[in-house]
C-alpha positions in Angstrom: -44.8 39.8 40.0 -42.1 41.3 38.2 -42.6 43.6 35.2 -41.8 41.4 32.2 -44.8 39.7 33.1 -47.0 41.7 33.0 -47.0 41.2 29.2 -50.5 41.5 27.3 -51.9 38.6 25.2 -54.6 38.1 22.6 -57.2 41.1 22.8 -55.9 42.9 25.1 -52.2 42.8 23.3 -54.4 43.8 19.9 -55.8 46.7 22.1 -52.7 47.6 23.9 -51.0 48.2 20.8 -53.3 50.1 19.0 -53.7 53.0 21.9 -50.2 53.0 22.2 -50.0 54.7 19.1 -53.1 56.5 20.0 -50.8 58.0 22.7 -48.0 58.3 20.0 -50.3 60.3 17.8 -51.6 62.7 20.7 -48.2 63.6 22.0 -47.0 64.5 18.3 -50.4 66.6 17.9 -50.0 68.4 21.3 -46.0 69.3 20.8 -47.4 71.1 17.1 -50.5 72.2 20.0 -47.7 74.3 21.8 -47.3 76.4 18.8 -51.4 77.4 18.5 -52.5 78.4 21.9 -53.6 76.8 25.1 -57.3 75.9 23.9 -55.2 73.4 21.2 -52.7 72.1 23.8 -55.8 71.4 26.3 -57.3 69.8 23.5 -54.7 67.1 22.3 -53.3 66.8 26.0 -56.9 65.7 26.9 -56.6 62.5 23.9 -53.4 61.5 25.4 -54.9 61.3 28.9 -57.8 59.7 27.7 -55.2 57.1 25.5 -53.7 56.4 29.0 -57.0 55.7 30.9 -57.7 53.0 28.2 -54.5 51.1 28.1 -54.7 51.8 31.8 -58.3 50.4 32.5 -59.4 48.7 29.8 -55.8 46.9 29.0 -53.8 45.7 31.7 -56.3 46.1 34.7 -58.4 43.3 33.0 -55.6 41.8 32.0 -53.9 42.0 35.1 -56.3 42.6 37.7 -54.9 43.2 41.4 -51.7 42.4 40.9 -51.1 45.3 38.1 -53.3 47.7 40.4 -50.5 47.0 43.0 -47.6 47.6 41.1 -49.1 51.0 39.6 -49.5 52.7 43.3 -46.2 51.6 43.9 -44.0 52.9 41.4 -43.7 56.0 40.6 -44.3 56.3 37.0 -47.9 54.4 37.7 -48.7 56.8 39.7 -48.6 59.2 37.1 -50.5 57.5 34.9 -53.1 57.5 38.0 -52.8 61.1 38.0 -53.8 61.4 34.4 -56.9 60.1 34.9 -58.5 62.9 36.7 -57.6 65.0 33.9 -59.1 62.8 31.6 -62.5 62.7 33.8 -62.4 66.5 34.3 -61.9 67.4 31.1 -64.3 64.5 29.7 -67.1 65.3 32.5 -66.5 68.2 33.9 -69.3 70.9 32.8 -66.7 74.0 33.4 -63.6 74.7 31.7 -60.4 75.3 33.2 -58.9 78.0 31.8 -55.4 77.5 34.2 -55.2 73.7 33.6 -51.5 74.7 31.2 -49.8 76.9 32.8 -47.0 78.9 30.5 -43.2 77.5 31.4 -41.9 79.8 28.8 -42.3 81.6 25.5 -39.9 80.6 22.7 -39.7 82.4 19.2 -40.8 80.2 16.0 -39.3 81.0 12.7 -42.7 82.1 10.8 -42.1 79.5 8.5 -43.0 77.0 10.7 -45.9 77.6 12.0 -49.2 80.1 12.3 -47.9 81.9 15.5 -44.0 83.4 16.0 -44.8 81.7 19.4 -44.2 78.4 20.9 -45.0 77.4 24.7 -44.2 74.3 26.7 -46.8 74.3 29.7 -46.9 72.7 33.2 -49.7 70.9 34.9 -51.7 73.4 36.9 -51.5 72.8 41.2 -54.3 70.1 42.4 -54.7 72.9 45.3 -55.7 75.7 42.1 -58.5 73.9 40.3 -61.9 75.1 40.6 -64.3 73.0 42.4 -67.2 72.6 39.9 -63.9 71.3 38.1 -63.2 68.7 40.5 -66.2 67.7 42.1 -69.2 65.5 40.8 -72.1 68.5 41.1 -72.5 71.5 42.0 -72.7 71.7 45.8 -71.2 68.1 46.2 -69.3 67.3 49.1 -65.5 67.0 49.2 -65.9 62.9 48.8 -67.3 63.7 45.9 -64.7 64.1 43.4 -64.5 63.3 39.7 -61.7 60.4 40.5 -60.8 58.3 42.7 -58.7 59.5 46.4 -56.0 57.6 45.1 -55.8 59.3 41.4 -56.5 62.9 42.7 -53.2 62.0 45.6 -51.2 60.9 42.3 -52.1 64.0 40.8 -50.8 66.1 43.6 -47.8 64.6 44.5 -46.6 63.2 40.4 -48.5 65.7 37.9 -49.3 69.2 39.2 -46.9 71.4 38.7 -44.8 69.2 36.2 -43.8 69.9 33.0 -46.7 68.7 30.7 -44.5 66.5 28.5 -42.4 64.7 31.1 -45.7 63.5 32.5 -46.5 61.8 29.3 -43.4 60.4 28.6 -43.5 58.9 32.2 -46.3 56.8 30.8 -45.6 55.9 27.8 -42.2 54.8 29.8 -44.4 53.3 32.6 -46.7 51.0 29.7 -43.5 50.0 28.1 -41.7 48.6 30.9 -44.4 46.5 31.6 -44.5 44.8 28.4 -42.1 45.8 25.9 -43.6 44.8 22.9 -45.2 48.6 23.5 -42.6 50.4 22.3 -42.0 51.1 18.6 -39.5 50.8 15.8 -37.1 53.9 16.2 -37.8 57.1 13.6 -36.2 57.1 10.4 -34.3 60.0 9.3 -36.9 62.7 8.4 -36.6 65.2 5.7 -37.9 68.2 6.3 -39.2 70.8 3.9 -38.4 74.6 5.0 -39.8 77.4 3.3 -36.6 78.9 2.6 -35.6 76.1 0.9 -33.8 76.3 -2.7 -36.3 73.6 -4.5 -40.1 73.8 -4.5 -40.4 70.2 -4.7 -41.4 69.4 -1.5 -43.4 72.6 -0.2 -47.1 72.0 0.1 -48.7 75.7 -0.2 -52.4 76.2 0.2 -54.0 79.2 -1.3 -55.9 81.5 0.6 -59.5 81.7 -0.3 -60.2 84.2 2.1 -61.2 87.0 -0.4 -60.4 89.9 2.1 -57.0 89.6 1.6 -54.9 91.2 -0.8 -52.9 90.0 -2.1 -53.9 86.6 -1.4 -51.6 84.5 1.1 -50.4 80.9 1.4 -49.4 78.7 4.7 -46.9 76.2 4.2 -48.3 72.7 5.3 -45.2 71.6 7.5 -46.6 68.8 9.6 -45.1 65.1 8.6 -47.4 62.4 8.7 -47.0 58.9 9.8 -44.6 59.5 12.6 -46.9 57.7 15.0 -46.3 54.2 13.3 -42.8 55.0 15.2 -41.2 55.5 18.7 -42.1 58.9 19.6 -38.8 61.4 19.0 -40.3 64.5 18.6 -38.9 67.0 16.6 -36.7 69.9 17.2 -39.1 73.4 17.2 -37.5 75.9 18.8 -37.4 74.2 22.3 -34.3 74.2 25.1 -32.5 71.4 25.3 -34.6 70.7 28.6 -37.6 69.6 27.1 -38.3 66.2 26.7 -38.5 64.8 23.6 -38.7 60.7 23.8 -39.9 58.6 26.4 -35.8 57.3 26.6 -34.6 60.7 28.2 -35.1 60.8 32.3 -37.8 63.6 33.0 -36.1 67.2 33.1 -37.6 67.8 36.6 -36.5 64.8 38.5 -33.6 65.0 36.8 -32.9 68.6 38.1 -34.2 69.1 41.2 -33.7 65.5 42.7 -32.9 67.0 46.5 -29.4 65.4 47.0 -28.4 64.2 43.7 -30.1 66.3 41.0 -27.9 68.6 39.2 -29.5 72.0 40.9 -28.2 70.3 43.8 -25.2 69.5 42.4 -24.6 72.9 41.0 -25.1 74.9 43.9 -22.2 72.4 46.2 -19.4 73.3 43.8 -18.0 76.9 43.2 -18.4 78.9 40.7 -16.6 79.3 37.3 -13.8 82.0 38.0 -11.5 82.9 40.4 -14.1 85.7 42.5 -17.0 87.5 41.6 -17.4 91.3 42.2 -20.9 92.2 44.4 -22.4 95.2 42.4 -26.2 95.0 43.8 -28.5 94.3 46.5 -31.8 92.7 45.5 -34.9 93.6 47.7 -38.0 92.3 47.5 -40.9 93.8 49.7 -38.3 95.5 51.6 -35.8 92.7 52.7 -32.5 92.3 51.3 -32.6 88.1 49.8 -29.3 88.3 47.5 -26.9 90.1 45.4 -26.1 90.5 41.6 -22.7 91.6 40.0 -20.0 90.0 37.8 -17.3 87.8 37.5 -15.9 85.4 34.6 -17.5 82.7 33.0 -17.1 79.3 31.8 -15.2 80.8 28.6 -13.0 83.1 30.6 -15.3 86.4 30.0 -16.9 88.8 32.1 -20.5 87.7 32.9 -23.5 88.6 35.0 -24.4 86.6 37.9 -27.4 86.4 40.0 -27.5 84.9 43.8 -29.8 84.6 47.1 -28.1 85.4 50.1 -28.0 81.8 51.5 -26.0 81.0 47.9 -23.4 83.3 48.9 -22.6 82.7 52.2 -22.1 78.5 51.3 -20.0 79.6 48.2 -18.2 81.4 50.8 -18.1 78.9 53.5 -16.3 76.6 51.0 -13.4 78.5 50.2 -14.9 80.9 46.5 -13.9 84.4 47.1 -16.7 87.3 46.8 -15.6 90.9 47.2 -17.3 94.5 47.0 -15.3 97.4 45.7 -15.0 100.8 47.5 -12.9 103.5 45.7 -9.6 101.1 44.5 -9.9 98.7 47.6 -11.3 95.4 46.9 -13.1 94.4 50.7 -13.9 90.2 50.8 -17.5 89.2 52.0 -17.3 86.8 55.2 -19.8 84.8 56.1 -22.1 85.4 59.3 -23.2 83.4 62.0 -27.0 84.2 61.0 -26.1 82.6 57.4 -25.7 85.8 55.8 -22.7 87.6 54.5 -21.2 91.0 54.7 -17.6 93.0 54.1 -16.3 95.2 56.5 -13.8 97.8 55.7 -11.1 99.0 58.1 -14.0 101.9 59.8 -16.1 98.8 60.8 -18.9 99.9 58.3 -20.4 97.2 56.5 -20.1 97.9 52.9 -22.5 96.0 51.6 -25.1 97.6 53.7 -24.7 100.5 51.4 -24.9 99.1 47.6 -27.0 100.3 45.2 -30.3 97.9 44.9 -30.3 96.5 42.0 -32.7 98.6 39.1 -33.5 97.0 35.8 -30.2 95.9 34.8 -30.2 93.2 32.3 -29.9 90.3 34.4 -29.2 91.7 37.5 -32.0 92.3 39.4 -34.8 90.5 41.5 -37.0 89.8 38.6 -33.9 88.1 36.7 -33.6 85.8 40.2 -36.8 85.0 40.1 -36.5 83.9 36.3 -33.2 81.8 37.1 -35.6 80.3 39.8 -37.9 79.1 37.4 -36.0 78.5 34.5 -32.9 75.7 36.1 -31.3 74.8 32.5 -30.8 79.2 32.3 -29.4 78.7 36.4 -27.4 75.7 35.4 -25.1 77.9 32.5 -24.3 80.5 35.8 -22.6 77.7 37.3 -20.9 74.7 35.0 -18.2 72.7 35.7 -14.8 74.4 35.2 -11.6 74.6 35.8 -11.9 76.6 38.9 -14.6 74.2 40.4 -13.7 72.8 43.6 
Protein backbone atom coordinates (compact mmCIF):
# COMPACT_ATOMS: atom_id res chain seq x y z
CA UNK A 1 0.00 0.00 0.00
CA UNK A 2 1.33 3.20 -1.07
CA UNK A 3 0.88 6.42 0.81
CA UNK A 4 -1.84 8.26 -1.13
CA UNK A 5 -3.99 5.62 0.12
CA UNK A 6 -3.82 5.80 3.11
CA UNK A 7 -6.34 8.69 2.90
CA UNK A 8 -8.97 9.09 5.84
CA UNK A 9 -12.72 9.12 5.14
CA UNK A 10 -15.86 10.00 7.00
CA UNK A 11 -15.16 10.15 10.90
CA UNK A 12 -12.05 9.47 10.91
CA UNK A 13 -11.26 12.34 8.07
CA UNK A 14 -13.68 14.76 10.54
CA UNK A 15 -11.21 13.65 13.38
CA UNK A 16 -8.06 13.68 11.42
CA UNK A 17 -8.54 17.14 10.59
CA UNK A 18 -9.51 18.54 13.61
CA UNK A 19 -6.17 17.22 15.67
CA UNK A 20 -4.21 18.28 12.93
CA UNK A 21 -4.82 21.63 13.96
CA UNK A 22 -4.72 20.55 17.50
CA UNK A 23 -1.02 19.84 16.62
CA UNK A 24 -0.89 23.27 14.63
CA UNK A 25 -2.00 24.97 17.74
CA UNK A 26 0.53 23.14 20.14
CA UNK A 27 3.55 23.78 18.10
CA UNK A 28 2.70 27.61 17.77
CA UNK A 29 2.09 27.59 21.84
CA UNK A 30 5.39 25.73 22.55
CA UNK A 31 7.69 27.95 20.00
CA UNK A 32 6.11 31.29 22.28
CA UNK A 33 6.90 28.23 25.34
CA UNK A 34 10.70 28.64 24.40
CA UNK A 35 10.49 32.13 25.54
CA UNK A 36 8.92 31.32 29.30
CA UNK A 37 11.00 28.54 30.76
CA UNK A 38 11.17 24.80 30.48
CA UNK A 39 8.01 24.08 32.86
CA UNK A 40 5.91 25.96 29.72
CA UNK A 41 7.80 24.23 26.92
CA UNK A 42 7.18 20.67 28.75
CA UNK A 43 3.79 21.75 29.01
CA UNK A 44 2.72 22.56 25.30
CA UNK A 45 5.37 19.90 23.99
CA UNK A 46 3.25 17.35 26.02
CA UNK A 47 -0.37 18.62 23.87
CA UNK A 48 1.47 18.10 20.72
CA UNK A 49 2.57 14.62 21.70
CA UNK A 50 -0.59 13.80 22.92
CA UNK A 51 -2.26 15.46 19.30
CA UNK A 52 0.06 12.84 17.70
CA UNK A 53 -1.01 9.78 19.72
CA UNK A 54 -4.60 10.60 18.65
CA UNK A 55 -4.31 11.03 14.99
CA UNK A 56 -1.93 8.18 15.47
CA UNK A 57 -4.20 5.68 17.40
CA UNK A 58 -7.43 6.82 17.16
CA UNK A 59 -7.18 8.03 13.35
CA UNK A 60 -5.42 6.06 10.90
CA UNK A 61 -4.78 2.82 13.05
CA UNK A 62 -8.61 2.20 12.95
CA UNK A 63 -8.76 3.46 9.85
CA UNK A 64 -6.00 1.61 8.60
CA UNK A 65 -5.37 -1.14 10.71
CA UNK A 66 -2.17 -3.40 10.00
CA UNK A 67 -1.28 -2.15 6.99
CA UNK A 68 -0.69 1.62 8.41
CA UNK A 69 1.04 -0.06 11.59
CA UNK A 70 3.43 -1.53 8.88
CA UNK A 71 4.21 1.40 7.09
CA UNK A 72 4.88 3.48 10.44
CA UNK A 73 7.80 1.02 11.72
CA UNK A 74 9.13 1.24 8.45
CA UNK A 75 9.67 4.75 7.61
CA UNK A 76 11.43 6.81 9.35
CA UNK A 77 9.26 9.68 10.10
CA UNK A 78 6.62 6.94 11.63
CA UNK A 79 8.87 6.06 13.77
CA UNK A 80 9.06 9.27 15.22
CA UNK A 81 5.70 9.58 15.69
CA UNK A 82 6.17 6.12 17.70
CA UNK A 83 8.65 7.74 19.62
CA UNK A 84 6.29 10.49 20.78
CA UNK A 85 4.13 8.37 22.30
CA UNK A 86 6.21 7.49 25.28
CA UNK A 87 6.40 11.01 25.92
CA UNK A 88 2.91 11.43 25.84
CA UNK A 89 2.37 8.34 28.29
CA UNK A 90 5.16 9.56 30.68
CA UNK A 91 4.20 12.73 30.93
CA UNK A 92 0.29 11.82 30.97
CA UNK A 93 1.00 8.79 33.61
CA UNK A 94 3.97 9.07 34.88
CA UNK A 95 3.73 10.09 38.78
CA UNK A 96 7.34 11.92 38.72
CA UNK A 97 8.47 14.73 36.82
CA UNK A 98 11.28 14.90 34.66
CA UNK A 99 13.03 17.87 35.20
CA UNK A 100 15.82 16.97 32.11
CA UNK A 101 13.12 15.88 29.65
CA UNK A 102 14.32 19.62 27.45
CA UNK A 103 17.51 19.96 27.40
CA UNK A 104 18.94 23.65 26.57
CA UNK A 105 20.45 23.77 22.77
CA UNK A 106 21.14 27.34 23.23
CA UNK A 107 20.21 30.72 24.78
CA UNK A 108 19.28 33.47 22.28
CA UNK A 109 18.54 37.24 23.37
CA UNK A 110 14.80 38.49 22.94
CA UNK A 111 14.12 42.14 22.35
CA UNK A 112 12.09 42.89 25.77
CA UNK A 113 9.35 43.93 23.69
CA UNK A 114 8.54 40.69 22.79
CA UNK A 115 8.20 38.78 25.40
CA UNK A 116 8.31 38.43 29.49
CA UNK A 117 11.93 36.98 29.52
CA UNK A 118 15.20 38.73 27.45
CA UNK A 119 15.56 34.85 26.86
CA UNK A 120 14.62 32.43 24.32
CA UNK A 121 15.68 28.59 24.16
CA UNK A 122 15.19 25.90 21.62
CA UNK A 123 15.54 22.47 23.56
CA UNK A 124 16.47 18.85 22.57
CA UNK A 125 14.87 15.66 23.53
CA UNK A 126 16.53 14.33 26.63
CA UNK A 127 18.66 10.57 25.96
CA UNK A 128 16.20 7.43 26.43
CA UNK A 129 19.46 6.07 28.47
CA UNK A 130 18.97 9.56 31.07
CA UNK A 131 15.32 9.18 32.14
CA UNK A 132 14.60 8.21 35.53
CA UNK A 133 13.00 4.87 35.98
CA UNK A 134 9.89 5.74 38.08
CA UNK A 135 9.71 7.89 34.71
CA UNK A 136 9.72 5.09 32.48
CA UNK A 137 8.45 2.25 34.12
CA UNK A 138 4.78 1.23 35.11
CA UNK A 139 5.38 1.15 39.26
CA UNK A 140 7.66 1.59 41.41
CA UNK A 141 9.75 -1.54 41.65
CA UNK A 142 8.51 -2.87 38.21
CA UNK A 143 10.55 -4.88 36.13
CA UNK A 144 12.37 -3.68 32.96
CA UNK A 145 9.24 -5.19 30.76
CA UNK A 146 7.38 -3.04 32.36
CA UNK A 147 7.57 0.17 30.65
CA UNK A 148 5.04 2.95 30.10
CA UNK A 149 5.05 2.07 26.10
CA UNK A 150 5.36 -0.24 24.01
CA UNK A 151 9.32 -2.03 23.04
CA UNK A 152 8.70 -0.75 19.78
CA UNK A 153 7.84 3.10 20.84
CA UNK A 154 10.52 3.26 23.57
CA UNK A 155 13.29 1.70 20.40
CA UNK A 156 11.73 4.70 18.17
CA UNK A 157 12.41 6.97 20.90
CA UNK A 158 16.03 6.05 21.17
CA UNK A 159 17.12 5.76 17.90
CA UNK A 160 14.48 9.02 16.19
CA UNK A 161 13.74 11.43 19.21
CA UNK A 162 16.39 11.52 22.03
CA UNK A 163 18.74 13.76 21.57
CA UNK A 164 16.94 15.71 18.60
CA UNK A 165 16.09 19.03 18.31
CA UNK A 166 12.55 19.33 19.96
CA UNK A 167 10.99 20.95 16.87
CA UNK A 168 12.41 18.83 14.05
CA UNK A 169 10.70 15.93 15.79
CA UNK A 170 7.37 17.59 15.49
CA UNK A 171 7.62 18.73 12.23
CA UNK A 172 8.61 15.04 11.23
CA UNK A 173 5.01 14.30 12.12
CA UNK A 174 3.15 16.60 11.05
CA UNK A 175 5.35 15.76 7.73
CA UNK A 176 4.76 12.04 8.35
CA UNK A 177 0.47 12.55 8.77
CA UNK A 178 0.59 14.66 5.73
CA UNK A 179 2.18 12.41 3.39
CA UNK A 180 -0.20 10.00 4.15
CA UNK A 181 -3.20 11.86 3.27
CA UNK A 182 -2.73 15.23 2.00
CA UNK A 183 -5.85 16.66 2.68
CA UNK A 184 -3.85 17.26 6.32
CA UNK A 185 -1.99 19.94 5.39
CA UNK A 186 -3.33 23.56 5.49
CA UNK A 187 -3.79 26.67 3.42
CA UNK A 188 -0.32 28.50 3.50
CA UNK A 189 -0.14 31.80 6.07
CA UNK A 190 -1.07 35.04 4.95
CA UNK A 191 1.13 37.87 5.32
CA UNK A 192 1.04 38.74 9.09
CA UNK A 193 1.29 42.21 10.43
CA UNK A 194 2.98 42.46 13.34
CA UNK A 195 2.64 45.11 16.06
CA UNK A 196 6.09 46.03 17.83
CA UNK A 197 6.27 48.19 20.69
CA UNK A 198 8.48 50.60 19.17
CA UNK A 199 6.20 51.10 16.66
CA UNK A 200 5.20 54.89 15.51
CA UNK A 201 1.13 54.29 15.81
CA UNK A 202 -0.62 52.97 18.83
CA UNK A 203 -3.24 51.50 16.82
CA UNK A 204 -2.45 48.14 17.01
CA UNK A 205 -0.66 47.68 20.55
CA UNK A 206 -2.81 45.82 23.08
CA UNK A 207 -1.38 46.97 26.65
CA UNK A 208 -2.69 45.47 29.82
CA UNK A 209 -2.35 47.43 32.95
CA UNK A 210 -0.80 46.22 35.84
CA UNK A 211 -3.02 45.63 38.78
CA UNK A 212 -0.37 44.48 40.84
CA UNK A 213 -0.50 47.40 43.48
CA UNK A 214 3.25 46.84 44.61
CA UNK A 215 4.48 48.37 41.81
CA UNK A 216 5.21 51.82 41.27
CA UNK A 217 4.74 53.12 38.89
CA UNK A 218 2.44 50.73 37.59
CA UNK A 219 3.63 48.59 34.43
CA UNK A 220 2.10 47.27 31.25
CA UNK A 221 2.99 43.99 28.91
CA UNK A 222 2.37 44.28 25.40
CA UNK A 223 0.04 41.34 24.30
CA UNK A 224 2.16 40.23 21.15
CA UNK A 225 0.80 36.78 20.43
CA UNK A 226 -1.44 36.56 16.99
CA UNK A 227 -4.37 34.47 17.05
CA UNK A 228 -5.79 32.22 14.51
CA UNK A 229 -2.54 31.12 12.92
CA UNK A 230 -3.57 27.44 13.52
CA UNK A 231 -6.52 27.61 10.92
CA UNK A 232 -3.10 27.75 8.63
CA UNK A 233 -0.01 25.66 7.62
CA UNK A 234 2.21 25.98 10.43
CA UNK A 235 5.23 28.74 9.48
CA UNK A 236 6.28 29.84 12.64
CA UNK A 237 7.45 33.11 13.19
CA UNK A 238 10.84 34.62 13.19
CA UNK A 239 11.81 35.27 17.27
CA UNK A 240 15.18 35.61 17.60
CA UNK A 241 16.05 32.02 16.35
CA UNK A 242 19.25 30.88 13.94
CA UNK A 243 18.47 30.19 10.71
CA UNK A 244 18.79 26.38 11.82
CA UNK A 245 15.76 26.05 13.51
CA UNK A 246 12.96 24.63 11.86
CA UNK A 247 10.18 26.57 11.29
CA UNK A 248 7.50 24.56 8.81
CA UNK A 249 6.99 21.07 8.33
CA UNK A 250 8.32 21.82 4.38
CA UNK A 251 12.08 22.41 5.51
CA UNK A 252 14.18 18.94 5.92
CA UNK A 253 15.04 18.55 9.67
CA UNK A 254 18.31 20.60 10.69
CA UNK A 255 19.91 17.42 12.14
CA UNK A 256 19.64 14.99 9.31
CA UNK A 257 20.25 17.57 7.26
CA UNK A 258 23.69 18.33 8.94
CA UNK A 259 25.10 15.45 10.24
CA UNK A 260 23.86 12.89 7.54
CA UNK A 261 27.43 10.65 7.70
CA UNK A 262 28.44 10.88 3.97
CA UNK A 263 26.28 13.41 2.56
CA UNK A 264 25.28 15.99 5.25
CA UNK A 265 26.86 19.27 5.05
CA UNK A 266 29.18 18.69 8.37
CA UNK A 267 30.39 16.05 6.29
CA UNK A 268 30.61 17.95 3.47
CA UNK A 269 32.34 20.74 5.15
CA UNK A 270 35.01 19.01 6.72
CA UNK A 271 36.18 17.14 2.80
CA UNK A 272 36.82 20.59 1.32
CA UNK A 273 39.57 23.14 2.45
CA UNK A 274 39.20 25.90 4.14
CA UNK A 275 38.51 29.53 3.03
CA UNK A 276 42.08 31.12 2.49
CA UNK A 277 45.12 30.43 1.22
CA UNK A 278 46.87 28.92 4.96
CA UNK A 279 46.07 29.37 8.39
CA UNK A 280 48.71 30.31 11.07
CA UNK A 281 48.71 27.59 14.31
CA UNK A 282 48.76 29.94 17.45
CA UNK A 283 47.43 27.31 20.22
CA UNK A 284 47.38 23.91 21.55
CA UNK A 285 44.13 22.84 23.11
CA UNK A 286 44.35 20.29 26.04
CA UNK A 287 41.79 18.73 27.54
CA UNK A 288 42.51 16.46 30.70
CA UNK A 289 46.06 16.56 29.70
CA UNK A 290 46.15 15.41 26.02
CA UNK A 291 46.75 17.59 23.17
CA UNK A 292 43.13 17.00 20.71
CA UNK A 293 43.66 20.23 18.29
CA UNK A 294 44.86 23.65 17.64
CA UNK A 295 43.32 27.21 17.36
CA UNK A 296 44.86 30.27 15.42
CA UNK A 297 43.97 32.42 12.42
CA UNK A 298 43.78 32.80 8.92
CA UNK A 299 41.29 34.65 6.45
CA UNK A 300 37.80 34.16 6.02
CA UNK A 301 35.14 33.94 3.58
CA UNK A 302 35.23 37.86 3.15
CA UNK A 303 38.94 38.04 2.80
CA UNK A 304 39.61 39.10 6.68
CA UNK A 305 41.58 37.82 9.36
CA UNK A 306 39.49 35.31 11.43
CA UNK A 307 39.77 32.85 14.29
CA UNK A 308 39.56 29.22 13.67
CA UNK A 309 39.16 26.36 15.83
CA UNK A 310 40.22 22.53 14.88
CA UNK A 311 40.77 18.81 16.35
CA UNK A 312 43.81 17.34 15.47
CA UNK A 313 42.36 14.62 13.08
CA UNK A 314 40.72 18.03 11.16
CA UNK A 315 44.17 19.12 10.49
CA UNK A 316 46.07 16.42 9.47
CA UNK A 317 43.04 15.65 6.51
CA UNK A 318 43.08 19.45 5.59
CA UNK A 319 46.64 18.73 5.28
CA UNK A 320 46.61 15.42 3.58
CA UNK A 321 44.58 17.22 0.73
CA UNK A 322 46.87 19.71 -0.24
CA UNK A 323 45.56 23.25 2.47
CA UNK A 324 48.71 24.59 3.85
CA UNK A 325 49.03 25.05 7.91
CA UNK A 326 52.16 26.69 9.32
CA UNK A 327 53.48 27.69 12.94
CA UNK A 328 55.67 30.77 13.18
CA UNK A 329 59.03 30.85 15.02
CA UNK A 330 60.79 34.31 15.19
CA UNK A 331 60.22 35.50 11.13
CA UNK A 332 60.29 31.82 9.79
CA UNK A 333 57.11 30.44 8.83
CA UNK A 334 57.61 26.24 9.51
CA UNK A 335 54.56 24.05 7.42
CA UNK A 336 52.75 21.29 9.58
CA UNK A 337 53.11 17.73 7.88
CA UNK A 338 51.01 15.19 8.48
CA UNK A 339 52.08 11.98 10.60
CA UNK A 340 51.73 8.40 10.09
CA UNK A 341 49.74 8.20 13.57
CA UNK A 342 47.11 10.86 12.02
CA UNK A 343 48.48 13.69 13.68
CA UNK A 344 50.51 16.59 12.62
CA UNK A 345 53.58 18.41 13.50
CA UNK A 346 56.35 21.14 12.01
CA UNK A 347 59.83 20.58 12.28
CA UNK A 348 62.29 23.30 12.09
CA UNK A 349 65.84 22.79 10.69
CA UNK A 350 67.21 21.58 14.69
CA UNK A 351 64.63 18.65 14.34
CA UNK A 352 62.55 20.11 17.25
CA UNK A 353 58.96 19.92 16.79
CA UNK A 354 57.59 23.28 17.01
CA UNK A 355 54.38 22.66 17.80
CA UNK A 356 55.37 20.65 20.75
CA UNK A 357 56.14 23.90 22.29
CA UNK A 358 52.98 26.44 21.68
CA UNK A 359 51.27 28.06 24.12
CA UNK A 360 47.92 26.17 25.18
CA UNK A 361 45.34 27.87 24.41
CA UNK A 362 43.91 30.29 27.64
CA UNK A 363 40.57 32.01 27.38
CA UNK A 364 40.94 33.56 24.08
CA UNK A 365 37.79 34.50 22.47
CA UNK A 366 37.28 31.70 20.36
CA UNK A 367 40.25 29.96 20.57
CA UNK A 368 40.30 27.62 23.17
CA UNK A 369 38.96 24.08 24.11
CA UNK A 370 35.64 25.34 25.42
CA UNK A 371 35.02 27.38 22.06
CA UNK A 372 35.72 23.56 20.21
CA UNK A 373 33.46 22.13 22.23
CA UNK A 374 30.77 24.97 21.48
CA UNK A 375 31.57 24.68 17.51
CA UNK A 376 30.85 20.88 18.36
CA UNK A 377 27.58 21.48 19.48
CA UNK A 378 26.57 24.31 17.66
CA UNK A 379 27.16 22.96 13.52
CA UNK A 380 25.35 26.17 11.81
CA UNK A 381 28.40 28.32 14.15
CA UNK A 382 31.08 25.33 12.64
CA UNK A 383 29.52 25.58 9.24
CA UNK A 384 30.49 29.76 8.86
CA UNK A 385 34.51 28.38 9.79
CA UNK A 386 34.37 26.61 6.68
CA UNK A 387 32.02 27.87 3.57
CA UNK A 388 32.45 27.44 0.20
CA UNK A 389 35.03 29.86 -1.42
CA UNK A 390 37.12 30.62 -3.73
CA UNK A 391 40.08 28.84 -2.36
CA UNK A 392 37.96 25.53 -1.83
CA UNK A 393 39.24 22.66 -3.49
Amino acid sequence: MTKAQFTLEGSHAAKGLRYMREIRRAILAYWYATMEDPEAAALEVRRVASAVNILDEAVFVPAHGDSYRRHRARDPLGKVVMGLELIRNCEEHSPVVFEQLLEPMAHFSVPVSLGPTPMRVPYSWALYADMPARYVQLEPGATTNQKRARGEAQDAYDKEVGGRPVIDTLFDAVRFFQDLDPRLTADDLPVIRWAFAESDSTDSLVEIPDTDPRTNPPRTHLLYRPLGLDQYEVFLPDIACRHWERRSARWPAWDKTAKARKTGLLAQAKNRNPPGPAREVRYRLIDEGKVIGYSGTGLGAHGLVESWTERTRQVANDINRGYRYFVRTRDIKIPLQRRQDQGVEAVGEDGRDILSELEEAGEQLRMDVAWLHYLEENPDEYLQTRPRSEHTT
